[in-house]
C-alpha positions as CSV (number, residue, x, y, z in Angstrom):
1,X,65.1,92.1,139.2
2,X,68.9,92.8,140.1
3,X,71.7,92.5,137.3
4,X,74.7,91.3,137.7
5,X,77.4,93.5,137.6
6,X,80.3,92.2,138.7
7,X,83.5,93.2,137.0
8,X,81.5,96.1,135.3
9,X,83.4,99.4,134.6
10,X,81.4,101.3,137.2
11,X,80.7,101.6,140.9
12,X,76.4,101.2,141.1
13,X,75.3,103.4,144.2
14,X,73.5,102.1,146.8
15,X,69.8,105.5,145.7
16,X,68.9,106.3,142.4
17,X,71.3,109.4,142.0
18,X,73.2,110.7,138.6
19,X,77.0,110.6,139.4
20,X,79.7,109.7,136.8
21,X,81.2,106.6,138.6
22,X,77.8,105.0,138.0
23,X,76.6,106.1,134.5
24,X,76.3,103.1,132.2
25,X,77.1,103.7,128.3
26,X,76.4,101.1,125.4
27,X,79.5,98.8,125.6
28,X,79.1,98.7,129.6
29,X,74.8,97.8,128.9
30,X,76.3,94.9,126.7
31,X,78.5,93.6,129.0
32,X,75.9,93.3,132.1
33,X,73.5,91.8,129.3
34,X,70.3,93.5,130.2
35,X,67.6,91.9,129.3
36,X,65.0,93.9,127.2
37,X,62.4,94.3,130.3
38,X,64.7,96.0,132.4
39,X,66.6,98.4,129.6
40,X,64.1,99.5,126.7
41,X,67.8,99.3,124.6
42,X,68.7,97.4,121.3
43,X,71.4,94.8,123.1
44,X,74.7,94.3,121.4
45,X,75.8,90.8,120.7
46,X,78.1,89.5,123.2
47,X,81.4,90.1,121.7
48,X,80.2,93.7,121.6
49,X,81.5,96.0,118.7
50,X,81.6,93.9,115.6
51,X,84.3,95.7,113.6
52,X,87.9,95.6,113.3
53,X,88.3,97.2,116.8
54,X,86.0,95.0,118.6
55,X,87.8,91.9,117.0
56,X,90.4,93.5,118.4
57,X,89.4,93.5,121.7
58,X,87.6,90.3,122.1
59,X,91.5,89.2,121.4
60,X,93.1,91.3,123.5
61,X,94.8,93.1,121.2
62,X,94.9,96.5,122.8
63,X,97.4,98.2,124.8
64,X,98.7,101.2,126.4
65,X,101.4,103.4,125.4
66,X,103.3,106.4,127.6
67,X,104.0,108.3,124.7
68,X,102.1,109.8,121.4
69,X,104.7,107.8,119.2
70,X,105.2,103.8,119.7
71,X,107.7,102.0,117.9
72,X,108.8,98.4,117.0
73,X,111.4,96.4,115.1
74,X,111.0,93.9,112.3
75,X,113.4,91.5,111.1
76,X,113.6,91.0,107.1
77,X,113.2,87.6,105.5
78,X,116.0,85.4,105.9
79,X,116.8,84.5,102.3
80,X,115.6,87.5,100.1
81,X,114.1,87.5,97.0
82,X,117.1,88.7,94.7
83,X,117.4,89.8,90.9
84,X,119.6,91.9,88.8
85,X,119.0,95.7,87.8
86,X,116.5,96.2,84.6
87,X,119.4,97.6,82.3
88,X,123.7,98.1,82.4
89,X,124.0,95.5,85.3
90,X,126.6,93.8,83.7
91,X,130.3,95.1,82.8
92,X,132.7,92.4,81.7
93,X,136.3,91.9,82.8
94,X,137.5,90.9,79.4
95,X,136.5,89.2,76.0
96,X,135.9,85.3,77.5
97,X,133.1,83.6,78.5
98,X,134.8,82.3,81.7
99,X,136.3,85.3,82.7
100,X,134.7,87.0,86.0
101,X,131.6,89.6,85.1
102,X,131.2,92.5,87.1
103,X,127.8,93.1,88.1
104,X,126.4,96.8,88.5
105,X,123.3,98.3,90.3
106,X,122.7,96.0,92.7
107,X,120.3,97.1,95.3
108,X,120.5,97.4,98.8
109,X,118.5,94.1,99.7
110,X,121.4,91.7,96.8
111,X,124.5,93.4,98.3
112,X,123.6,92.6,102.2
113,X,122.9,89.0,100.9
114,X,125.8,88.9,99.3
115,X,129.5,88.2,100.7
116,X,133.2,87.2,99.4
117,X,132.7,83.5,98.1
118,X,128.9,83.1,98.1
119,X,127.9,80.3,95.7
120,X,124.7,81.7,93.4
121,X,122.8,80.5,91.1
122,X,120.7,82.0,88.5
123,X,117.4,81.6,86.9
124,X,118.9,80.2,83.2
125,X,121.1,77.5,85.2
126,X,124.6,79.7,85.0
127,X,126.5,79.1,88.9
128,X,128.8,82.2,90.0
129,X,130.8,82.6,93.0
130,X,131.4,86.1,94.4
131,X,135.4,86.7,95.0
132,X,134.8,90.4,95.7
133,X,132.4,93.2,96.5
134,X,134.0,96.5,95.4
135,X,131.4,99.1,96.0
136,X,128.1,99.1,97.9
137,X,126.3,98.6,94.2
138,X,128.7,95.8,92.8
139,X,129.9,92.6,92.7
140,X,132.3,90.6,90.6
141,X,131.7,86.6,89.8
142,X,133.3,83.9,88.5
143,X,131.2,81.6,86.4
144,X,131.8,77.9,88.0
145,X,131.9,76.7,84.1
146,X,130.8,79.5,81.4
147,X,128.9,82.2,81.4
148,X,125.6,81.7,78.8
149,X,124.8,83.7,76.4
150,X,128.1,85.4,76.7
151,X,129.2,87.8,73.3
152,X,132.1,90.4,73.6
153,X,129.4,93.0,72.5
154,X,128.2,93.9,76.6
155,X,124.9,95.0,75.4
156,X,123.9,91.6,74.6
157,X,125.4,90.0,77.6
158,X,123.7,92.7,79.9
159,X,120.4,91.4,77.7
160,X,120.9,88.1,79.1
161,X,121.4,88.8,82.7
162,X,118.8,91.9,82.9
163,X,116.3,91.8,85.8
164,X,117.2,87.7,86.0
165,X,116.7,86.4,89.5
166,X,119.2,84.6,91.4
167,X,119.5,82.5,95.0
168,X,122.5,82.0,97.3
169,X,122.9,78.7,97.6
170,X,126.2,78.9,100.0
171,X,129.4,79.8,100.9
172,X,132.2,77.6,99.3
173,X,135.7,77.8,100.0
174,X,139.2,76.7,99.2
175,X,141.4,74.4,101.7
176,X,143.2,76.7,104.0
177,X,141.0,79.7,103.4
178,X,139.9,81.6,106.3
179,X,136.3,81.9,107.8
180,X,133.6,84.1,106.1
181,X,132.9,87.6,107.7
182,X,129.2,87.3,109.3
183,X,125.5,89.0,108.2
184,X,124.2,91.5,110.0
185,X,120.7,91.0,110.0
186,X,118.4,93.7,108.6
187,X,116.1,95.0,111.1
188,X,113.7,97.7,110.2
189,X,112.7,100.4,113.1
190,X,108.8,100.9,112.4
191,X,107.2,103.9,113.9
192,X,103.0,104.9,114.4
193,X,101.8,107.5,116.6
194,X,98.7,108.1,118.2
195,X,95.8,110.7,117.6
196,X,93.3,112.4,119.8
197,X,89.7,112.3,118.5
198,X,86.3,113.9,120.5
199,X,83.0,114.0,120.8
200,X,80.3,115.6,122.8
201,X,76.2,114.7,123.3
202,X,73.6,117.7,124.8
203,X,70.7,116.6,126.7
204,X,68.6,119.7,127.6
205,X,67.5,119.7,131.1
206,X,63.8,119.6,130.5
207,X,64.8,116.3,129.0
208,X,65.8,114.6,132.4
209,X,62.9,112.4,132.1
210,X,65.1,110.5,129.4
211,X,67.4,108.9,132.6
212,X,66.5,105.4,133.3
213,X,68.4,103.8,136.8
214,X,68.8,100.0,136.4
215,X,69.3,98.1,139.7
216,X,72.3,96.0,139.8
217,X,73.9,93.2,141.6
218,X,78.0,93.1,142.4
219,X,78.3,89.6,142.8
220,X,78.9,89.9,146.2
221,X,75.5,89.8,147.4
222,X,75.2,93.5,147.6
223,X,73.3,95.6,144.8
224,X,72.8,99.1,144.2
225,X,71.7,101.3,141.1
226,X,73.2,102.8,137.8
227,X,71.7,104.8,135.0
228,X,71.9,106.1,131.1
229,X,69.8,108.6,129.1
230,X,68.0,107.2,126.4
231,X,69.5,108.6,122.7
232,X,72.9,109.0,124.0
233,X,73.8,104.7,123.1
234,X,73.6,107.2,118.8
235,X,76.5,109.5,120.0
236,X,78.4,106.7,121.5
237,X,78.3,104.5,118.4
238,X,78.3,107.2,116.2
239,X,81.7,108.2,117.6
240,X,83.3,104.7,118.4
241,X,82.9,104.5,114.2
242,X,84.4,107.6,113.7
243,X,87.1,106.5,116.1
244,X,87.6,103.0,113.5
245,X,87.2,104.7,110.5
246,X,90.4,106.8,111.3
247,X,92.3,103.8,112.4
248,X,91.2,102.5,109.0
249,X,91.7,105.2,106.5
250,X,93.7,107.7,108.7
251,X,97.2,109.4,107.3
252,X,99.9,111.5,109.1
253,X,99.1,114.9,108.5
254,X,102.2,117.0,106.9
255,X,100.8,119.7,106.5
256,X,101.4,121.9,109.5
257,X,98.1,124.5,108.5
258,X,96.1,121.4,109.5
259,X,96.5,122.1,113.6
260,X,96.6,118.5,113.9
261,X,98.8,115.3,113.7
262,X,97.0,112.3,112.2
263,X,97.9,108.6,112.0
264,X,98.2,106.1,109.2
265,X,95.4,103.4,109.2
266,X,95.7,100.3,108.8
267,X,94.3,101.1,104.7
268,X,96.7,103.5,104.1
269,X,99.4,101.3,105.7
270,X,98.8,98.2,103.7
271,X,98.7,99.9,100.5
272,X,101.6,101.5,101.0
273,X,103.6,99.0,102.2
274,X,101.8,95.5,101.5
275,X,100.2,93.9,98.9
276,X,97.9,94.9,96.7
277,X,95.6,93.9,93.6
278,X,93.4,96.5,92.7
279,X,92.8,95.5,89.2
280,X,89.0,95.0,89.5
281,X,88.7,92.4,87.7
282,X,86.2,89.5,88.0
283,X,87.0,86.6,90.7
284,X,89.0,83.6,89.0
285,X,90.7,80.9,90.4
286,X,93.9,82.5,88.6
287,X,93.2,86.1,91.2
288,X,92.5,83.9,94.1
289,X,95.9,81.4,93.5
290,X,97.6,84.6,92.5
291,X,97.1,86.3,96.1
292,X,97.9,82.8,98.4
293,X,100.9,82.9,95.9
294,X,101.7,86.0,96.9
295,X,101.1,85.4,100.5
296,X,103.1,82.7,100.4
297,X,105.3,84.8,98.7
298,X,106.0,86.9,101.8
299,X,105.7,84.4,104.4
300,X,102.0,85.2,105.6
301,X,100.6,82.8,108.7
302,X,98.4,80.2,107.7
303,X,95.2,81.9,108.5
304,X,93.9,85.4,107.8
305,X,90.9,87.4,108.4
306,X,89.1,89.0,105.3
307,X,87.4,92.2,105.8
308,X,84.8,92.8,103.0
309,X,82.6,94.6,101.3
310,X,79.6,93.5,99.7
311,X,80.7,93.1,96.1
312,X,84.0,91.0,97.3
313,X,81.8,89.2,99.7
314,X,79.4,88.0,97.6
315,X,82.1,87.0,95.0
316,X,83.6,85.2,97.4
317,X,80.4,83.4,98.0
318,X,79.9,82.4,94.5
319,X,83.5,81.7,94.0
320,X,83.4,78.7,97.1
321,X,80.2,77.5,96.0
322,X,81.9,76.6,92.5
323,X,84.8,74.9,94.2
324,X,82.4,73.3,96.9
325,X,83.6,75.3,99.8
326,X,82.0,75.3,102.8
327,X,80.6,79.0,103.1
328,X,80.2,78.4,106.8
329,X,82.1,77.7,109.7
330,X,83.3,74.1,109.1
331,X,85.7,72.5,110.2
332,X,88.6,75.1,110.1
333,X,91.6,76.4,112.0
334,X,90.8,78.5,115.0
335,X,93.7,80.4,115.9
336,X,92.5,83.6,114.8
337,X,89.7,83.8,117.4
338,X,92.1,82.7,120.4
339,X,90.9,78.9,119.1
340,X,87.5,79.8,120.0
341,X,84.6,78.8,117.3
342,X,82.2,80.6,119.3
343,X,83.9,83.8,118.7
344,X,84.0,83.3,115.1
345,X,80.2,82.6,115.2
346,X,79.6,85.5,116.9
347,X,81.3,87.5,114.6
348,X,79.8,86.2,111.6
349,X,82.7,85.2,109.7
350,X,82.3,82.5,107.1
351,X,85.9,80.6,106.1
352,X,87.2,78.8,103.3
353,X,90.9,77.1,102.3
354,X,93.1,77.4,99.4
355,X,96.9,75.8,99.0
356,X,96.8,75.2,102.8
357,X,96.0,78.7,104.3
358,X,92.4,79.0,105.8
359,X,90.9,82.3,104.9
360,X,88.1,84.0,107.5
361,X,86.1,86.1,105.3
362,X,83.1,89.0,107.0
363,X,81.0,91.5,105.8
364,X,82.4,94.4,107.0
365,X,80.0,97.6,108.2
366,X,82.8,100.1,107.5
367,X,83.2,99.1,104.0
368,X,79.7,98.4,103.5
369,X,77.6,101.7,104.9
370,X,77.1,104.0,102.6
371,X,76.9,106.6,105.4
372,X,80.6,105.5,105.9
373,X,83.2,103.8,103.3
374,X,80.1,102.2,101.1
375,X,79.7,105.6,99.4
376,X,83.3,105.6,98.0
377,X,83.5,102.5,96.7
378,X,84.7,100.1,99.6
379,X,82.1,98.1,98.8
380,X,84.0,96.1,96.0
381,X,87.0,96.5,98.4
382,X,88.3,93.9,101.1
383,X,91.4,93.7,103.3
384,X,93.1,90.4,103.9
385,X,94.9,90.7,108.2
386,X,97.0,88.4,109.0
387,X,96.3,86.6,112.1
388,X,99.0,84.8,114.7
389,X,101.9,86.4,116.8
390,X,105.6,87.2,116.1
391,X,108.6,88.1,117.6
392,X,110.0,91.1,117.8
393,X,113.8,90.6,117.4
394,X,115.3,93.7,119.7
395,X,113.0,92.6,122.7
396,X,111.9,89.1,122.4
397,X,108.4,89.6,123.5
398,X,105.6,88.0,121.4
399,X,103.4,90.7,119.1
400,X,100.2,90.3,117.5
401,X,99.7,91.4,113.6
402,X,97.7,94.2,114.5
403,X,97.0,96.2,117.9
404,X,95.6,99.6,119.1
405,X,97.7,101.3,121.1
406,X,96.4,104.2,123.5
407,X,97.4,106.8,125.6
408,X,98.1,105.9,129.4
409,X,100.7,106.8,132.2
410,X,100.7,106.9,136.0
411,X,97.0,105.7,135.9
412,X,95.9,108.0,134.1
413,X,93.8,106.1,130.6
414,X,92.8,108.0,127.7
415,X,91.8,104.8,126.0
416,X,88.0,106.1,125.8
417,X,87.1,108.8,128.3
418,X,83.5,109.4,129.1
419,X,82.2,112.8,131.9
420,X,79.6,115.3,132.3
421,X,79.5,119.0,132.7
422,X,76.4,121.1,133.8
423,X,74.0,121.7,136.1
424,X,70.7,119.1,134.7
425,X,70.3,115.9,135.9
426,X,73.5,115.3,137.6
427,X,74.0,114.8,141.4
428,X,76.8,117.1,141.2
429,X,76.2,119.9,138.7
430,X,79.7,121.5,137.6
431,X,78.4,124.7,136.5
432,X,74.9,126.7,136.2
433,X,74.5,125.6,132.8
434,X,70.5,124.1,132.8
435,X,71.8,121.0,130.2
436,X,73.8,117.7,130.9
437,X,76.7,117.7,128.6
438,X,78.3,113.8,127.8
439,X,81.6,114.3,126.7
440,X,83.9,111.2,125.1
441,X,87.5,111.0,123.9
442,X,90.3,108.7,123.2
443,X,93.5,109.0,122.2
444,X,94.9,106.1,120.3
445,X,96.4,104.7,117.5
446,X,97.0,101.7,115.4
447,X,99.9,99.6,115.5
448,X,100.4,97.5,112.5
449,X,103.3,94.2,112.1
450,X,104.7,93.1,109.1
451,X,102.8,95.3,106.7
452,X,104.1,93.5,103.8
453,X,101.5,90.8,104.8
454,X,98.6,92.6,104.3
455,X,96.9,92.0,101.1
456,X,94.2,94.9,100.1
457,X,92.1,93.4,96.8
458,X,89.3,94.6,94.7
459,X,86.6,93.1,92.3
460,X,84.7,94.6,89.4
């Protein structure tokens, strides 16, 4: 019985002969779906690699790169979330309570909000207007009425105004008055980088009888045959998890002893820069409101994906089964799986909504294994990914929240590399040497869009 193969990653030959253009490895044995009489192999489901990097794939979400650094820009929010220093942000003009206050330490984020005659408001009810901006860390008001809580001691006026939050809620002006100067809007330059990673798989060449050749069709009415070894699907997986658990807990390496570069996963980049509530606690209604509020906080898409261990999974289980969740697919919004249901199936995620954002929750391996992640406590671990596009602001062009980027120019792909060396089993030996060598690399990276979205949690 002939396969299938059209569109396959490999050119089947019209004998039974070893060559590297027709060598099928796992991903490749999945994608012709081989039936179990013709391959003695376990078959992988048919979206392939179920972890972060297969999702990934399935969507599209990888691309090539000419250089070992990739770069994009972000925008910041449109109205930022302002507030006052902790301590001495206020000096007063003079001894009245509607006299203008000069406010001190203001960060970077209030001053570029802030212009000649903006209109703000603050937390207690007090209105302001800005009528100059002296240095680039203060600002002088006039109160619209009175100042509250005003005293000619400053220490107890700067206890009033300390960390308070305020909005800008315009620019007013007086008749006659010129036009405002404009905003430049903040843009952020983000930067990753890729890493190259390796592997290698020895099969002795009194072991040749482990080649099986698999007879395939092209589609075109034309078949010929391919072949794997049997042991070497181990090495491949073995390696493609290696390969995610560095785009998952990688870091840049500083120190220049280490011979090598590194990259930050998409971990280490969420901690650092997103949100996080490690507390460990047990699973409330109050943690689980408290994280939409804080994705809603930061503007997060209405779905997300949740990556979890066992411990958060299963809390999450019993958390939608108080609250009558479904804790299967349902009825839900489909946009992270390219609007496909049958992806999510496949997948095995399980969803659930809470204050109008749908949440995609799966088991996931890498946290899970104690061979990998498990061991180190991941298990009580998840990571929340946004799903949806954006736009990058310099070019225009859509962007997804997450993509792997990998090494490629002038045809040349080092997305995943796969050849032989030596003299055993292969048509043509490359060298004398009486073992077939399988040899893999990749270099890639992770490319990761508004990391302040990302919401890494724990449970107890």
């Amino acid at each position: 019985m002939a396969v299938d193969s059209s569109g396959a990653p490999f050119q089947p030959s019209a004998s039974k002969v070893t060559l590297t253009s027709n060598y099928v490895h796992t991903t490749d044995i999945a994608a012709l779906n081989l039936q179990k009489q013709d391959v003695s192999y376990d078959i992988l489901k048919k979206y392939g690699n179920q972890g972060l990097s297969g999702y990934l794939e399935a969507l599209g979400s990888v691309t090539a790169v000419g250089s070992d650094e990739f770069k994009h820009f972000e925008e910041r929010m449109l109205h930022e979330e302002l507030s006052l220093a902790a301590a001495d942000s206020i000096a007063e003009a003079n001894a009245s309570n509607t006299d203008p206050m000069t406010f001190t330490s203001v960060s970077e984020a209030v001053q570029a909000s802030l212009r000649k005659n903006a209109v703000i408001r603050f937390e207690n009810g007090d209105m302001g207007i800005v009528t100059s901006l002296p240095t680039t860390t203060t600002f002088i008001a006039e109160p619209y009425t009175t100042w509250t809580g005003w005293n000619a001691t400053e220490a107890t006026v700067s206890a009033v105004f300390n960390s308070m939050k305020f909005i800008v809620v315009g620019l007013e002006f007086a008749k006659g008055s010129d036009q405002p100067s404009s905003i430049e809007p903040l843009v952020d330059s983000v930067t990753g980088r890729t890493a190259i990673y390796k592997e290698s798989f020895l099969v002795n060449g009194s072991d040749a009888t482990q080649v099986v050749h698999v007879k395939v069709d092209n589609g075109a009415g034309k078949s010929g045959y391919v072949w794997y070894i049997k042991g070497e699907g181990d090495t491949r997986r073995r390696f493609e998890d290696y390969c995610e658990a560095a785009l998952m807990f990688g870091k840049v390496a500083t120190n220049a002893d280490a011979g090598v570069t590194g990259q930050d996963g998409l971990l280490t980049t969420a901690e650092a820069k997103g949100m996080t509530d490690l507390s460990g606690t047990m699973l409330t209604d109050a943690r689980v409101d408290a994280w939409v509020d804080a994705i809603d906080r930061q503007r997060g898409p209405a779905e997300y994906t949740a990556w979890c261990g066992l411990d958060v999974s299963l809390a999450l289980d019993d958390w939608m089964a108080s609250k009558n969740q479904t804790t299967g697919i349902g009825e839900q919004n489909w946009g992270a799986f390219n609007n496909s249901k049958d992806m999510a199936l496949n997948f095995g995620f399980q969803s659930f909504s809470r204050g109008g954002y749908t949440f995609h929750k799966k088991l996931y391996d890498m946290f899970n294994d104690r061979g990998m992640a498990g061991s180190l406590g991941y298990r009580k671990r998840a990571l929340f990914v946004p799903s949806g596009v954006q736009k990058d602001p310099r070019s225009g062009l859509n962007i997804p929240a997450l993509q792997i980027r990998y090494r490629e120019a002038n045809g040349y792909s080092r997305k995943m590399e796969h050849w032989f060396t030596g003299s055993a089993v292969l048509a043509n030996p490359t060298s004398t040497s009486d073992a077939l060598n399988c040899h893999y690399r990749t270099e890639r990276g992770l490319q990761v869009f508004g990391a302040n979205r990302y919401l890494s949690v724990s449970v107890a």
